[in-house]
C-alpha positions as CSV (number, residue, x, y, z in Angstrom):
1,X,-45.7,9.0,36.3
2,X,-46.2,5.3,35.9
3,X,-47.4,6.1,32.2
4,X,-44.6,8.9,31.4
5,X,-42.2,5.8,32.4
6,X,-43.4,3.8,29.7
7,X,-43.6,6.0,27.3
8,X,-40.3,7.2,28.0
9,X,-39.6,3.4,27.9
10,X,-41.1,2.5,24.4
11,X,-39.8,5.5,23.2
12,X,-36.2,4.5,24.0
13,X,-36.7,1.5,22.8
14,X,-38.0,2.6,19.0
15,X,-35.0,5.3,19.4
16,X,-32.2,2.3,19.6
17,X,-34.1,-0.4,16.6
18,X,-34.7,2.7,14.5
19,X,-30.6,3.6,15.0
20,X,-30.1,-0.3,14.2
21,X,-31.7,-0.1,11.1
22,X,-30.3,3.2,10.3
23,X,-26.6,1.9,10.7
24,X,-27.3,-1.4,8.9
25,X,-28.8,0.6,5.8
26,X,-25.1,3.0,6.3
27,X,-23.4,-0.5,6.0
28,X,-24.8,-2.0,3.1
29,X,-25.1,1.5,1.3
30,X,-21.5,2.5,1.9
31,X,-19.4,-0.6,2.7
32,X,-16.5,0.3,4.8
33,X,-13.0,-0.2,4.0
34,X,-11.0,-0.3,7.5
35,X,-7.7,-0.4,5.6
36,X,-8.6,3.3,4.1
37,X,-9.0,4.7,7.5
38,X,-5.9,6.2,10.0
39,X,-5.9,3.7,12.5
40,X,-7.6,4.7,16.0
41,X,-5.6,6.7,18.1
42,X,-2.7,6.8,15.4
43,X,-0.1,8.7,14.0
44,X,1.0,10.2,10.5
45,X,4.3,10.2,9.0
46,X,4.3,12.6,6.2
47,X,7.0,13.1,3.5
48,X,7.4,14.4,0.2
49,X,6.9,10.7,-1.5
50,X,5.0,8.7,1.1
51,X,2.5,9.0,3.9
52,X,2.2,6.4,7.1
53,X,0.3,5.5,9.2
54,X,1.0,4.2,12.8
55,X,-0.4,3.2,16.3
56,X,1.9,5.2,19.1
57,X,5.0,4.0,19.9
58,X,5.6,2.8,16.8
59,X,8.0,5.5,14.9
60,X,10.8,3.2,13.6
61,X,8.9,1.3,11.8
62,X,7.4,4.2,10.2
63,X,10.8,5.7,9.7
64,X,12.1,2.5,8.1
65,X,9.5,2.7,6.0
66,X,9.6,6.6,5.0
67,X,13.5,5.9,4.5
68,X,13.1,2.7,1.8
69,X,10.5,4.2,0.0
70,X,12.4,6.9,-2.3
71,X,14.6,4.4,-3.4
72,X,12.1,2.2,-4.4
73,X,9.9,4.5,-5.8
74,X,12.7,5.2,-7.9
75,X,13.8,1.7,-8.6
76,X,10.0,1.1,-9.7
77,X,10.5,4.1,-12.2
78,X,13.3,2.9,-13.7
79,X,11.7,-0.6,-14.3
80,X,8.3,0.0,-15.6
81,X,9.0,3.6,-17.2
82,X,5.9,4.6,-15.6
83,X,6.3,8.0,-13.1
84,X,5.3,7.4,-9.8
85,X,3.2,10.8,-9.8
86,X,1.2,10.2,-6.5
87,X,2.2,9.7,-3.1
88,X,1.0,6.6,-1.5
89,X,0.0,5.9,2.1
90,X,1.4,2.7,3.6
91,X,-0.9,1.4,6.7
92,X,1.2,-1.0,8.8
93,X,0.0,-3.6,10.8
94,X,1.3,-5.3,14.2
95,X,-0.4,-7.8,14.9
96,X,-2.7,-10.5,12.6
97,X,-5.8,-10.2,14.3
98,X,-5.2,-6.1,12.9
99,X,-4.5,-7.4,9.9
100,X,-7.2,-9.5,9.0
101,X,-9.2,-6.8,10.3
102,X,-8.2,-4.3,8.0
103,X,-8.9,-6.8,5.0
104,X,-6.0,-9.1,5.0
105,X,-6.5,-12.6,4.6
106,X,-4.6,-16.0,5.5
107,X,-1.3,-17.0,4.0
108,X,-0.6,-13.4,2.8
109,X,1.3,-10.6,4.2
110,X,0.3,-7.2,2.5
111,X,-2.3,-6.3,0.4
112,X,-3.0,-3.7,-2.0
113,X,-5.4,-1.0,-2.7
114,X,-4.9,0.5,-5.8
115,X,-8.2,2.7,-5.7
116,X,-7.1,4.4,-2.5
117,X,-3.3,4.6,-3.3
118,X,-2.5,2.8,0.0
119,X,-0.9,-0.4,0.7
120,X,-1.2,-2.3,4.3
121,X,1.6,-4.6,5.7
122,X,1.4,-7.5,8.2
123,X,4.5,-5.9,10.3
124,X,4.6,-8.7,12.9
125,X,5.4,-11.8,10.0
126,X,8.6,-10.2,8.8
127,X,9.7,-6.6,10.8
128,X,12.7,-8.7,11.9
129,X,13.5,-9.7,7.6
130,X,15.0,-6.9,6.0
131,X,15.3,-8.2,2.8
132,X,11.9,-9.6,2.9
133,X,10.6,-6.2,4.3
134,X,11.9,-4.4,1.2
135,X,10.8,-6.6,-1.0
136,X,7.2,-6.8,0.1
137,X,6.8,-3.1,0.4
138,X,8.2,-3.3,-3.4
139,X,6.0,-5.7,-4.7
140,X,2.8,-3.8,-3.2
141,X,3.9,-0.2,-4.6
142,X,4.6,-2.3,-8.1
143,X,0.6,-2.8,-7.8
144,X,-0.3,0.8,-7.4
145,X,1.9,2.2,-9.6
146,X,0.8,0.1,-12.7
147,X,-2.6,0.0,-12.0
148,X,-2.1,4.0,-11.9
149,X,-1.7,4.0,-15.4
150,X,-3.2,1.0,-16.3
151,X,-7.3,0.5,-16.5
152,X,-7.8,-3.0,-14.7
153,X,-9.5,-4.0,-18.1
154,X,-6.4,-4.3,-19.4
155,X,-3.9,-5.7,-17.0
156,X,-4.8,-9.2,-16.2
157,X,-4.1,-10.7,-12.7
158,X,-0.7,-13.0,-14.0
159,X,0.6,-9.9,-15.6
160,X,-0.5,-7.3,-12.9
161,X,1.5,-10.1,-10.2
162,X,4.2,-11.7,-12.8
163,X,5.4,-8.1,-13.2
164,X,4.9,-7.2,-9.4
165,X,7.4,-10.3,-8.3
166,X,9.7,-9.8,-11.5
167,X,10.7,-6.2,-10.6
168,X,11.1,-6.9,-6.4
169,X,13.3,-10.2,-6.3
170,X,10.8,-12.5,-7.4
171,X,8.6,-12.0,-3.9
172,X,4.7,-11.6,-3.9
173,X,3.0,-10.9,-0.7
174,X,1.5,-14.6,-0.4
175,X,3.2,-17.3,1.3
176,X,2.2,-20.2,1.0
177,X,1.7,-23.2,3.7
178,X,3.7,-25.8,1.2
179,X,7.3,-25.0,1.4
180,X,8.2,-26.8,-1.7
181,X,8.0,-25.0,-4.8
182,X,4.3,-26.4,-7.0
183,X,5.1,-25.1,-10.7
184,X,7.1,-28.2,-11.5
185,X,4.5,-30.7,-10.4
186,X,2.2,-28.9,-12.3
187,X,3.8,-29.0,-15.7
188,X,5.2,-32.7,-15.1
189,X,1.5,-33.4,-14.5
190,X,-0.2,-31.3,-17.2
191,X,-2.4,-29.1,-14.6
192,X,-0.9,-25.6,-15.3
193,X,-3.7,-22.7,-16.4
194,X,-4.1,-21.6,-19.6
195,X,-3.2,-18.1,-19.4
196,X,-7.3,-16.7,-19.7
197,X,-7.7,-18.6,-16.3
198,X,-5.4,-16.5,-14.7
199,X,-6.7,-12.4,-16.3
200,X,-9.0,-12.5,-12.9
201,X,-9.1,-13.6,-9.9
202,X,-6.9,-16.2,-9.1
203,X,-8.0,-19.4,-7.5
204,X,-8.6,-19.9,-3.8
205,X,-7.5,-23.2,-3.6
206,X,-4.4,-23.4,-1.6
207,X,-2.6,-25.3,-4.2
208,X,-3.3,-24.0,-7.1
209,X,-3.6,-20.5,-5.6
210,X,0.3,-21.1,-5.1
211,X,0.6,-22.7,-8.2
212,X,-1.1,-19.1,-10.0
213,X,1.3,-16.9,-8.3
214,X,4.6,-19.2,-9.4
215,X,3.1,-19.8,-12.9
216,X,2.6,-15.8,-13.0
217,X,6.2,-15.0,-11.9
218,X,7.7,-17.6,-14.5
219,X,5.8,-16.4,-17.6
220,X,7.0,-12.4,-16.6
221,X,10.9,-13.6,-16.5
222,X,10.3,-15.8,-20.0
223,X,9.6,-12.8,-21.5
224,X,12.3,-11.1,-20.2
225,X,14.7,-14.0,-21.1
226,X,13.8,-14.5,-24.6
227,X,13.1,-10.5,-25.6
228,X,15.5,-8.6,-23.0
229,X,14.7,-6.1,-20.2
230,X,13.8,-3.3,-21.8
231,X,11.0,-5.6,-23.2
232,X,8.5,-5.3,-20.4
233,X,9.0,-1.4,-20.5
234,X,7.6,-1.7,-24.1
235,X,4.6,-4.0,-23.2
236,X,3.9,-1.5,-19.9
237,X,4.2,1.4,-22.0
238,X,2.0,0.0,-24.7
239,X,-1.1,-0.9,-22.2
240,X,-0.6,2.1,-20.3
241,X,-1.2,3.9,-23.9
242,X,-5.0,1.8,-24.0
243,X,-3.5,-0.9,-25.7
244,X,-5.5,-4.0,-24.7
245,X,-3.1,-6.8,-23.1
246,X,-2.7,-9.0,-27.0
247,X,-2.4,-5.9,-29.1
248,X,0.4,-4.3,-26.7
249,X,1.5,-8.0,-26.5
250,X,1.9,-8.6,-30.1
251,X,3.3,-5.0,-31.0
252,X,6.2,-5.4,-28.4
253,X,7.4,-8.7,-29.6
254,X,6.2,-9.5,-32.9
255,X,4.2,-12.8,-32.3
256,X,0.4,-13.2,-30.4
257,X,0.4,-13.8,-27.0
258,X,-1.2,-17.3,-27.9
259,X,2.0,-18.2,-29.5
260,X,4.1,-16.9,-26.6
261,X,2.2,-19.1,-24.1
262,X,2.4,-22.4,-26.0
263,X,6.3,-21.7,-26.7
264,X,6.3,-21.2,-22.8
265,X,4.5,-24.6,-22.2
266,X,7.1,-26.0,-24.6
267,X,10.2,-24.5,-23.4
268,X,8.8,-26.0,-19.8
269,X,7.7,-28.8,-20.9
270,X,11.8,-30.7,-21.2
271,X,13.5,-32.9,-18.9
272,X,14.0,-30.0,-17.1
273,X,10.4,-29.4,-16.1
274,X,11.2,-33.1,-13.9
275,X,14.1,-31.5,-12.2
276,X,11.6,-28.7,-10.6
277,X,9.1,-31.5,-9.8
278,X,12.0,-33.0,-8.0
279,X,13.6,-29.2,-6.3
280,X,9.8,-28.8,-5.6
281,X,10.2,-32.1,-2.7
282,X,13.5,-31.4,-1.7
283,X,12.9,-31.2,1.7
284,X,10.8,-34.3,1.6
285,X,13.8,-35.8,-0.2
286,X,16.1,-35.3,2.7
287,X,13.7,-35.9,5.1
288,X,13.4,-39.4,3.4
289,X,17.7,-39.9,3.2
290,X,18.5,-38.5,6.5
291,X,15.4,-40.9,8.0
292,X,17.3,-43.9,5.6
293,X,20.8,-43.2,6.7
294,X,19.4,-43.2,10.3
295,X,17.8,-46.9,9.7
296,X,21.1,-48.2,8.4
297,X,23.2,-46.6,10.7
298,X,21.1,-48.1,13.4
299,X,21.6,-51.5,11.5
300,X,25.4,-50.9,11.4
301,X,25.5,-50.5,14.8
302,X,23.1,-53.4,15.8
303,X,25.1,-56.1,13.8
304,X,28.6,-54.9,15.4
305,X,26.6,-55.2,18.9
306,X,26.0,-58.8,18.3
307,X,29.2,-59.7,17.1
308,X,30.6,-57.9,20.5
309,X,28.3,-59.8,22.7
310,X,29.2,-63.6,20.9
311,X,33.4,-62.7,21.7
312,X,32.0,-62.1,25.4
313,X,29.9,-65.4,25.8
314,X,33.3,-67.4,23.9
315,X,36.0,-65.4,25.9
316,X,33.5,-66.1,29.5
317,X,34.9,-67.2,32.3
């Protein structure tokens, strides 16, 4: 008996190392993506343009959801001219730890995934924002809707976000630590990207990350300044027909996207560009006047003490 024990003993052992290596192999063959999964223990909302998915007890949001998506669905249509021909799948979640667990990262509050159709929302930093909620959920269906018809050779990152923020109220899904807007700074001090920095990934430097997004967003509404809305319908239609990003570029407007960028760095590059270095501090600002007005107030009131307590000592008893 003492020897069928340990057997029985080494066997179990082998059993649960051999499992260990089995799952690691799994792991490292066939990453998984927790964001492309229904949650555990959840719940589908299913309608003609949109699938959710949800934890229990957690049906309006799901609703609100299912009820904003047709209109921006449409809304999306209408901007890009590109059909929205799929359904996606919107994954909400509740809390941050759920987030990050499902892929998210810090300082942002949806990501997309293109690849799967789905899009996953940090619920808990803005259920209680209904414009910001709209927004978001826009800017994230803006990303799988042109990289539906769009190869990701073709659409660079500033284009792929610029057009995201331009088309849902000039929102992305990252916000930033800073609250002062970094663009301004940037161009006053000569350290924006040249636009090939940006066809990737963008930077994970908190600054300049910031400073990628708000570069992306301004370069998108140029365009649509100087050659009209129905321009970045043209460029979208052109890439979506293989053109690569300069061709479609140049065919829309007439002049290389070369030229476009350094009439962007010179349009930004006025007087002006110190007023958004200025609007990009104005909370320090009036931090700074409201502390000043304080001192002198204090100051003010100091002097007119003293001259109170010298009429006291001369009117004494």
């Amino acid at each position: 008996m003492y020897v069928n024990a340990m057997i029985d003993m080494i066997f179990a052992t082998l059993m649960k190392r051999l499992a260990g290596v089995a799952l690691a192999a799994i792991l490292v063959l066939y990453p998984m993506r927790v964001a492309a999964a229904v949650p555990q223990a959840g719940l589908a909302l299913e309608t003609d343009v949109v699938r959710v998915l949800y934890p229990p007890g957690r049906l309006a949001t799901a609703d609100r959801i299912a009820d904003l998506s047709p209109m921006l669905l449409h809304e999306l249509e209408v901007a890009t001219g590109l059909p929205f021909d799929f359904r996606p799948t919107v994954i909400p979640a509740f809390s941050r730890v759920d987030f990050q667990r499902m892929g998210g990262r810090d300082a942002f509050v949806a990501f997309a995934l293109p690849e799967r159709g789905q899009v996953v929302l940090d619920i808990s930093r803005f259920e209680h924002r209904p414009a910001f909620f709209r927004s978001v959920l826009k800017h994230e269906y803006a990303h799988l809707l042109l990289h539906r018809h769009i190869a990701s050779s073709r659409l660079p990152r500033w284009l792929d976000e610029g057009v995201a923020q331009q088309v849902s109220d000039g929102l992305s899904e990252y916000l930033p630590g800073r609250s002062q807007m970094v663009l301004g700074e940037a161009l006053a001090t000569d350290r924006v990207f040249p636009l090939a920095a940006l066809a990737g990934t963008f930077p994970t430097d908190a600054f300049d990350l910031q400073l990628a997004y708000e570069q992306s967003r301004s370069i998108v509404g140029y365009m649509v300044r100087r050659y009209g809305d129905l321009f970045l319908k043209a460029l979208i239609s052109h890439l979506a027909a293989g053109l690569p990003v300069g061709q479609a570029f140049q065919t829309a407007s007439g002049i290389s996207l070369a030229e476009f960028e350094a009439d962007w760095r010179r349009r930004q590059g006025t007087p002006l560009s110190w007023l958004g270095r200025i609007a990009g501090h104005v909370y320090g600002l009036l931090f700074f006047a409201a502390a000043l007005a304080t001192l002198v107030g204090y100051g003010r009131y100091r002097r007119r003490r003293r001259a109170y307590d010298a009429e006291e000592e001369e009117e004494g008893p």
